[in-house]
C-alpha positions as CSV (number, residue, x, y, z in Angstrom):
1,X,4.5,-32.8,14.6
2,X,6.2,-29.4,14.1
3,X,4.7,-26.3,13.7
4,X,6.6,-25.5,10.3
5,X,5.7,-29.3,9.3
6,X,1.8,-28.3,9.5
7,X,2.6,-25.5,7.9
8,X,4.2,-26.9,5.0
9,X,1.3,-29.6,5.3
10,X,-1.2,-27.2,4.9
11,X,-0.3,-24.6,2.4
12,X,2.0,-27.0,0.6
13,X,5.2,-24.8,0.3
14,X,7.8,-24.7,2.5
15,X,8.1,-22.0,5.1
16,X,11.2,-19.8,3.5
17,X,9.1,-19.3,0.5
18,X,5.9,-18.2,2.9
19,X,8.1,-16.2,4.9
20,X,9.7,-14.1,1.6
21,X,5.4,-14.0,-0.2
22,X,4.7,-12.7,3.9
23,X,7.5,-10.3,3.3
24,X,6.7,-9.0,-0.2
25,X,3.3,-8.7,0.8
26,X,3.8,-6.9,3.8
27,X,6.2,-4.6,1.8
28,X,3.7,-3.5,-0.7
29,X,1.0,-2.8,1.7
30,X,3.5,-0.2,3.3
31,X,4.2,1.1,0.0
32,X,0.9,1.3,-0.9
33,X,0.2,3.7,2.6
34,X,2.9,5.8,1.9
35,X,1.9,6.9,-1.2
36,X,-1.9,7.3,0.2
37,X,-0.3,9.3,3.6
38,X,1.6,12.0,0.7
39,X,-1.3,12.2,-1.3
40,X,-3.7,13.0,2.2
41,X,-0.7,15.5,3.3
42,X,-0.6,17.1,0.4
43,X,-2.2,20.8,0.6
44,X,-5.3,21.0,-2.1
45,X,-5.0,23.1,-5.4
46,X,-4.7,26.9,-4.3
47,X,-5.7,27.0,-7.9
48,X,-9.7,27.7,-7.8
49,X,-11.0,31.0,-8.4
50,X,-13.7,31.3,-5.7
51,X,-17.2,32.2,-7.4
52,X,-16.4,30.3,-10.5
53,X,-17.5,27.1,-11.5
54,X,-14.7,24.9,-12.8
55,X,-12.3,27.8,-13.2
56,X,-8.9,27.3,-12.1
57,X,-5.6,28.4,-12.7
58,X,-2.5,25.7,-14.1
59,X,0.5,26.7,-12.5
């Protein structure tokens, strides 16, 4: 027996389908960093008014 006939044995589907769901998945994960890496480079408000609670300035 074939590796890619236990795999379809086990999951069920056939191994182009796993290979694209692998793909997708592995696609949105990396999306999903990018956005997290910006958001972490991104320098924080310059807006805040030291000595003042909640005070900040909208730019």
């Amino acid at each position: 027996m074939r590796s890619v006939d236990i795999l379809e044995w086990v999951t069920g589907w056939a191994w182009p389908i796993l290979l694209v769901l692998g793909g997708l998945m592995a696609w949105g994960i990396a999306r999903v960093e990018s956005w997290n890496a910006r958001y972490r480079l991104e320098e924080p408000s310059s807006g805040m008014i030291p000595g003042k609670k909640g005070a900040c300035r909208c730019d």
